[in-house]
N, C-alpha and C positions, 0 to 999 in steps of 0.2 A: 438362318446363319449357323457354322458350324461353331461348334465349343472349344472354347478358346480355354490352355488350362490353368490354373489360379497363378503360376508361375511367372506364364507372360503377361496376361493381364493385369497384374497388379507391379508391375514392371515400375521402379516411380520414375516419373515423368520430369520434375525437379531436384534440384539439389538436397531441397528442405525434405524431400521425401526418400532421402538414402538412410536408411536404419544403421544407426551405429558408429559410424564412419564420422561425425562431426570435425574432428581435428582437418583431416583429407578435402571434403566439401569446404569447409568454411576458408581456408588456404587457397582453393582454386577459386571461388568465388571472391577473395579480394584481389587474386591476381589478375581475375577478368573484369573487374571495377576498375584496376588501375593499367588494364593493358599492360598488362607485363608476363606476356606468353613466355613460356620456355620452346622450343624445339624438339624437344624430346622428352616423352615423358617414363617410367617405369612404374605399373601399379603390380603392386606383389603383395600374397597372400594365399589363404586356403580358398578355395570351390565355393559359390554359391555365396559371397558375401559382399556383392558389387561393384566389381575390377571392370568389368563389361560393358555393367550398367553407365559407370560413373564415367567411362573412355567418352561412351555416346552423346551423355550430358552435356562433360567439354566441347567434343564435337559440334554437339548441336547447338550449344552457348557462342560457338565461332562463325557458327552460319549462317545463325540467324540473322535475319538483315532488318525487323525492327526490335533488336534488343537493346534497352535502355538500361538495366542494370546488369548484374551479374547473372541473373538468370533470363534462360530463353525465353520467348514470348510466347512459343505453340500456337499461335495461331497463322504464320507468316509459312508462305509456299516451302522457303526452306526446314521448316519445324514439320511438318505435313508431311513433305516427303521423307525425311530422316526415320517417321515415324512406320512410314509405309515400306521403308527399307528401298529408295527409289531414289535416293539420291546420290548422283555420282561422285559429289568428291568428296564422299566418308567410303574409302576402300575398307573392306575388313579383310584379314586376311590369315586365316589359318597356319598358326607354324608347324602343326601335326602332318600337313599334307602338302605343304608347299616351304618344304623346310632345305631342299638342293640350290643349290649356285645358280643354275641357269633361271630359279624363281626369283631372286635377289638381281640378278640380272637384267631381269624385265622390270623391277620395282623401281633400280636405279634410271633406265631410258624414260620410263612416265613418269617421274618427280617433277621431268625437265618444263613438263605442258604446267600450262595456267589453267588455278580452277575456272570449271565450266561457268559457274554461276557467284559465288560469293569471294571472301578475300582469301579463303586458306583451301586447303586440301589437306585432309589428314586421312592419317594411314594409321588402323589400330590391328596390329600384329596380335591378335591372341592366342597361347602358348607357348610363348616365343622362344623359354629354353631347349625345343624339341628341333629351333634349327640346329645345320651341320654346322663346325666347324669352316670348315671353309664358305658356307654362307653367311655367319656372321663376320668374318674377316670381309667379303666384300662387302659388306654393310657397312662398316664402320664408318668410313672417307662419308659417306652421302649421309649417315646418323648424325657426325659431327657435324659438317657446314651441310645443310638440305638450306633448297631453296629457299625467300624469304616467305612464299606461301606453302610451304609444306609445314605440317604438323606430325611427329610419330609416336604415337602410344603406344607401347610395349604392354603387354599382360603375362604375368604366368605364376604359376604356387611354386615352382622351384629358380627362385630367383640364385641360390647355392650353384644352381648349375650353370647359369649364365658368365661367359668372360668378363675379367673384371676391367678390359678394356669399352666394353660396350656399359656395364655399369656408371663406370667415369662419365659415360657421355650422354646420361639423361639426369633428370630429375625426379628423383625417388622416392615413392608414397607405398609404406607398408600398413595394407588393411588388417584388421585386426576379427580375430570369430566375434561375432555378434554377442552381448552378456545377454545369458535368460533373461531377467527379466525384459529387456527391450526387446526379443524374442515375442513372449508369452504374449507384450502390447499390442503386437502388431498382429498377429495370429487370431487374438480375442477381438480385437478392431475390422480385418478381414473378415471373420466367420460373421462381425454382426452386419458389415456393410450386404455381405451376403445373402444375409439372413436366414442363414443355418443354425438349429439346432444343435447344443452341443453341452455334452458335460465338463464342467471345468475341471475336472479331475483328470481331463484324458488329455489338456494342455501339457503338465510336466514330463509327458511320458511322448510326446512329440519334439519337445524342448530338447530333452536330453536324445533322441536318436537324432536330430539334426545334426548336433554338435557344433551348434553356430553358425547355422548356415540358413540363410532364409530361404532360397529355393531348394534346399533339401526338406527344410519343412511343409511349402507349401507343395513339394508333388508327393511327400506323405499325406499329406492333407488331401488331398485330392483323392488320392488310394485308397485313405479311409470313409471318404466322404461315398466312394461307390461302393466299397463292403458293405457299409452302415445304410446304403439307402437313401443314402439323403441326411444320415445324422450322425455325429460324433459323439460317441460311448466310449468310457476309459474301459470297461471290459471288451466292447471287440476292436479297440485297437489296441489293446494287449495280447489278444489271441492272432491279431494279424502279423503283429510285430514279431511273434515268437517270443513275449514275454510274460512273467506273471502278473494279475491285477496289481494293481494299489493295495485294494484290502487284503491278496492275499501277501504280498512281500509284509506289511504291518503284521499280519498273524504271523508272519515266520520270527521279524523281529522281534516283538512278543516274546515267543516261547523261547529266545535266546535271551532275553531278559529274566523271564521267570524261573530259568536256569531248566526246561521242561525238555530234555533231550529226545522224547521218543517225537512228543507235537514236531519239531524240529526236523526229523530225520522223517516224518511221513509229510514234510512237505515238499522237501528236496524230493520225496520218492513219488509223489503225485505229480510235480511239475516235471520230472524228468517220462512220466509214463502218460503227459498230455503233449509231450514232443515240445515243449517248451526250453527255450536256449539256456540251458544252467548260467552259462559266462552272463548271459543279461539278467538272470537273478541275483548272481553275486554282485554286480553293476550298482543294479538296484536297492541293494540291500547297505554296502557302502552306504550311498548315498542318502537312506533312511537313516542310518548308525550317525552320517556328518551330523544329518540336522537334527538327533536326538542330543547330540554332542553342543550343538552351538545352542539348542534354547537349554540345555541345563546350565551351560558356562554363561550364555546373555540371555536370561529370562526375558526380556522386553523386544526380544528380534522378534521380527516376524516374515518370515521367508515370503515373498512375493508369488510366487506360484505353488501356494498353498492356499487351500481356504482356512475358514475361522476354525470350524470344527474340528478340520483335521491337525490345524496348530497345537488345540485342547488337546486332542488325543494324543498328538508326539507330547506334549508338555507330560500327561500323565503318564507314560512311558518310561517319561525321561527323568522322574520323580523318583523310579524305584531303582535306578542305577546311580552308582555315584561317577563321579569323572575317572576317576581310575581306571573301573571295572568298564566303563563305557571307550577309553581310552583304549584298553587291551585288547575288547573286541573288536573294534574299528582297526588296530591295526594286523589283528588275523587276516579280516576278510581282505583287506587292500592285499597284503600279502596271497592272499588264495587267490584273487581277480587273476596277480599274472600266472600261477599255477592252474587254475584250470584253462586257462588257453592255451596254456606250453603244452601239460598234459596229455600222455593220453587217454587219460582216466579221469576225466574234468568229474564225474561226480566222486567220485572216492576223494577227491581233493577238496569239494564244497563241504562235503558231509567230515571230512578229519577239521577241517574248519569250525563245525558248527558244536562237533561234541568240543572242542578246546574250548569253545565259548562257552558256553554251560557248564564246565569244568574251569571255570577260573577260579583264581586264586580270593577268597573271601578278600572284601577290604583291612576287616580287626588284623588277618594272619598276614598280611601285609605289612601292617604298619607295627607287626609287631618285629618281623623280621629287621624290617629296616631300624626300629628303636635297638634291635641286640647288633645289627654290624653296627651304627653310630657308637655304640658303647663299645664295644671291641676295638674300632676303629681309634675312638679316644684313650684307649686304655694302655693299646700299641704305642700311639704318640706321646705319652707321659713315659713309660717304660723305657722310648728311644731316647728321652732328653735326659733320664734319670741313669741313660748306662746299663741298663739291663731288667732282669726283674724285680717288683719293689721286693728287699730283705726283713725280714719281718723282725721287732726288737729283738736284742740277745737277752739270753737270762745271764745272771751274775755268772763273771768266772771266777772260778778256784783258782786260790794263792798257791804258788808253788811248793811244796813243802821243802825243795832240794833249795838252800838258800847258794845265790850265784856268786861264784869266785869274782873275787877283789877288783874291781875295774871293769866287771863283766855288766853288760843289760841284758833283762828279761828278753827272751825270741819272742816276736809278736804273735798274739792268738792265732792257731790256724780257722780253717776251713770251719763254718758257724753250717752246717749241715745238721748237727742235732746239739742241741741245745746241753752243756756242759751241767756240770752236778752242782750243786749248790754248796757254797765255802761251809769248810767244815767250823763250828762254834766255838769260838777263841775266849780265853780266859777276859774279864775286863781289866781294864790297863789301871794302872797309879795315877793319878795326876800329876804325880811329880816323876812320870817313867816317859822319858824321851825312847824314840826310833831309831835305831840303827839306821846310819847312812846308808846303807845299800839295802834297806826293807823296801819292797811298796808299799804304796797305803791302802791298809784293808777298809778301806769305804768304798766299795764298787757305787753302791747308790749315791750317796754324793758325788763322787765325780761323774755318772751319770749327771746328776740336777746341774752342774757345774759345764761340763758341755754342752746341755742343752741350751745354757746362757750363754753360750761362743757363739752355736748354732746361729739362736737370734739375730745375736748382734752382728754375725757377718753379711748374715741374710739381710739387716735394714744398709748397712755399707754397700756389698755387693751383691745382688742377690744370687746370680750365675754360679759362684762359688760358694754361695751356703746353698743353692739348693743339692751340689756335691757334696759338701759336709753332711747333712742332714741323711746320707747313705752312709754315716761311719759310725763307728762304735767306737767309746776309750777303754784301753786294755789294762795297761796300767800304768803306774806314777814311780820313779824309780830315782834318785838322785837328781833331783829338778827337771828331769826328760818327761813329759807326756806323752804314752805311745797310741796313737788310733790306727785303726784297721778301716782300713776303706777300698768295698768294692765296687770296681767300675773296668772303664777301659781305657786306651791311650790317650784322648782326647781328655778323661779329667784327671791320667796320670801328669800329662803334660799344665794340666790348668792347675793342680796344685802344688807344682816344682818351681814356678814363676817365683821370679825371690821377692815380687813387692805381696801377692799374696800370701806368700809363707812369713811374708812382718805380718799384714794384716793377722793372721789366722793368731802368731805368737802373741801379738797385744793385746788381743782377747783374751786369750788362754792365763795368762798373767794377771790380768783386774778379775776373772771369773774363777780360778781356780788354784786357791791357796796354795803354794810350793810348786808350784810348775813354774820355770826358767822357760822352756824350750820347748818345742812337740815336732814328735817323730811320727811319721805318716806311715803307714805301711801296704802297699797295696795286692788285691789280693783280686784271685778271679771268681766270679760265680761258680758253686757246685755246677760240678758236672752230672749231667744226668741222659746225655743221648739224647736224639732229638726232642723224645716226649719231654726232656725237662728244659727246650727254645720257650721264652718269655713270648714267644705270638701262639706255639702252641697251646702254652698254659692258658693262655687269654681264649684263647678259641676254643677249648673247652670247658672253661668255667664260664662263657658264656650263653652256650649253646648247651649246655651240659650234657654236652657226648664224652665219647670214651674212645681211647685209639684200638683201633683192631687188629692194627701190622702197621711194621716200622718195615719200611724197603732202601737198603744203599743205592745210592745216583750212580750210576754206570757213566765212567770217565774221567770221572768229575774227583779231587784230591780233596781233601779235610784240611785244613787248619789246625796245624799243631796247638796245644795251648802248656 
């Protein structure tokens, strides 16, 4: 007997034997419990993942003639012949090669006949988006209303491309890629009904060239199985595949752990000079990078098509990296994966990949960076609510010595840029020696302490407006006037001119500071100092503790008079 290859032999024969597809199966199997066919069916999905198989099953679930439940019985003339591809009213029919009008044409005059032998005739179109346009338009009429024994199963992976008036007119089941694991079961299950020889490390490397596809695995499998002789070894179907070992993708990962840039760069140079596919070592190497990634973030996973040992070994791997550092590298390499196939330099791309990796950023010089922007970041935010830069206390100002003309007030302190001289030492006064009405009072320090008890107290009232106050200084005390200097900008020029604050601010100022009636505000702007003296520059060098190198004017762009 000739050799039949593991694809179609292992072809399944039931429902319960579609890999994958449960949602799909288990749907048409209660609709053929309860007879309740559709007309038309559409199965959509990628290559190789049952759309075919699963047509045929239906099919042969309708023809059979002693089926009792939802599935076939295989043993009855109509299962027999379906199986032997002999039986006439399961049309298959090619839309790649019978995709013209005049094909559609013939399909609609034979719908008219009654099947030969059982209750239906079905018709399974696979490829079907590859018919023409104007064969699907003659379709449509005979899709919609087909006879009461015709069945249509539609197949194809680009259901995008089919009109959405033909879509309207079947019922729609999107297969989905197979997940590894139920992959890897069915594969390890095969090779033992087989009873093939095989290293289970050369499973995940079959798993992932399928890509979900179980007759793409099994005519790898097959491929491999005549290279090998009769047996499955993960190194010669690494070398078949045009990829690197297992052990050798793990030494590459490795030395991108131990930060070992030359190990690194002679392994890209070995695997590139054994004709090995760079793009499937980067593939690969991702993919090492995921799972070193999920057992250090879920210590207690344990990936499915992995052994025990080599879990241990990605575990200890994945001990010497932290999540960050594993983080950064993983997203180099996904980032390289599409550069080396755009490329046309795919290794110059692997290798500027692998030195970044090995040149990461330590985790300490990380988190310290990120500790100095949070502090800048907060420092900025306090300086934006505060008005500007914090003003650091004034020292004492000197009394005027010019005493002011008759009805005149003191001009409020300028510009607190350098710190004023210290009052010159005044004789001490009489007890019994009153002030001249129009003196201030030489106690700069107490009316400091005297302020600061405003401060408080507006600050427990309202705090929005003492934490304004708390940017001002008092200048002086003059005929019951208290004069302060406060710098800020229009937002708390505007919040300290509100006339129920400026009661608040007075009523303190009267229970806190002896002789004061009244208080006069005076507002002032921050020193000017050019850019270097901006409240974000000052921050972003006293926290970083750099130093400006050049100041450059913005081209277009107008200043702000002040």
């Amino acid at each position: 007997m000739s050799y039949q290859v593991l694809a179609r032999k292992w072809r399944p024969q039931t429902f319960d034997a579609v890999v994958g597809q449960e949602p799909i199966t288990r749907t048409l199997r209660n609709a053929l419990a309860a007879n309740r066919i559709a007309h038309a069916y559409l199965f959509a999905g990628p290559r190789g993942i049952g759309k075919t198989t699963t047509a045929r099953l239906l099919a042969k679930a309708l023809l059979c003639t002693a089926r009792q439940g939802p599935e076939p019985c295989g043993a009855c003339p109509a299962c027999r012949d379906l199986v032997a591809g002999t039986l006439v009213d399961v049309i298959e029919i090619d839309g790649a090669s019978n995709r013209g009008i005049d094909d559609i044409r013939t399909l609609r005059e034979n719908v008219r006949y009654a099947p030969a032998r059982g209750r239906y005739k079905v018709y399974i179109i696979d490829e079907a988006h590859q018919l023409t346009k104007e064969a699907f338009n003659a379709l449509l009429k005979t899709l919609e209303e087909p006879p009461a024994h015709v069945v249509f199963v539609l197949a194809t992976t680009q259901p995008h491309e089919m009109p959405l008036t033909v879509l309207s007119r079947c019922q729609r089941f999107d297969f989905k890629p197979i997940p590894p694991e139920l992959l890897s079961a069915s594969l390890e299950r095969i090779l033992r009904e087989e009873k093939v020889p095989f290293d289970p490390a050369a499973i995940p490397l079959l798993v992932r060239s399928a890509e979900g596809s179980l007759r793409d695995a099994l005519s790898l499998l097959d491929t491999a199985l005549a290279y090998g002789g009769g047996r499955l070894d993960a190194d010669s179907l690494a070398h078949l595949l045009g990829a690197s070992a297992p052990a050798q993708v793990r030494a590459f990962v490795g030395a991108l752990a131990r930060r070992d840039g030359a190990v690194a760069l002679e392994a890209i140079d070995r695997a590139a000079r054994e004709g090995e596919d760079l793009g499937v070592l980067c593939r690969e190497t991702v993919e090492a990078l995921r799972r070193l990634l999920l057992l250090k973030v879920a210590p207690r996973l344990s990936p499915p098509d992995l052994t025990a040992a080599e879990i241990e070994e990605f575990r200890a791997e994945a001990a010497r990296l932290s999540e960050d550092e594993l983080l950064f590298v993983l997203k180099g390499f996904v980032e390289a994966e599409g550069e080396v196939r755009r490329s046309p330099h795919p290794r110059v791309e692997l290798e500027i990949a692998a030195v970044k990796a090995v040149r990461r950023p330590l985790p300490a010089a990380i988190e310290s960076v990120l500790a100095k922007v949070e502090e800048a970041e907060e420092r900025l935010r306090q300086m934006a609510l505060m008005g500007g830069a914090p003003v650091p206390p004034p020292g004492p100002v000197q009394e005027s010595l010019i005493p002011p003309e008759p009805g005149s007030r003191p001009a409020p302190a300028g510009p607190r840029s350098a710190a004023p001289p210290p009052p010159a030492p005044r004789p001490p006064a009489s007890p019994s020696a009153t002030l001249p009405a129009s003196a201030a009072v030489p106690a700069p320090h107490g009316l400091d302490a005297g302020w600061r008890q405003v401060v408080a107290e507006v600050l427990r009232r309202k705090p929005s407006l003492g934490a304004v106050l708390e940017q001002s200084t008092p200048v002086t005390l003059a005929e019951g006037t208290l004069t302060v200097a406060l710098v800020g900008n229009h937002f708390h020029k505007e919040l300290v001119a509100d006339r129920a604050n400026q009661e608040l601010v007075t009523q303190a100022v009267q229970r806190h500071i002896p002789g004061a009636k009244r208080i006069e505000i005076s507002m002032g702007a921050a020193p000017e100092a050019g850019a270097q003296g901006h409240p974000a520059v000052q921050a972003a060098l006293s926290v970083f503790e750099g130093e400006v190198v050049a100041v450059r004017a913005r081209t277009g762009e107008g200043g702000e008079g002040q």
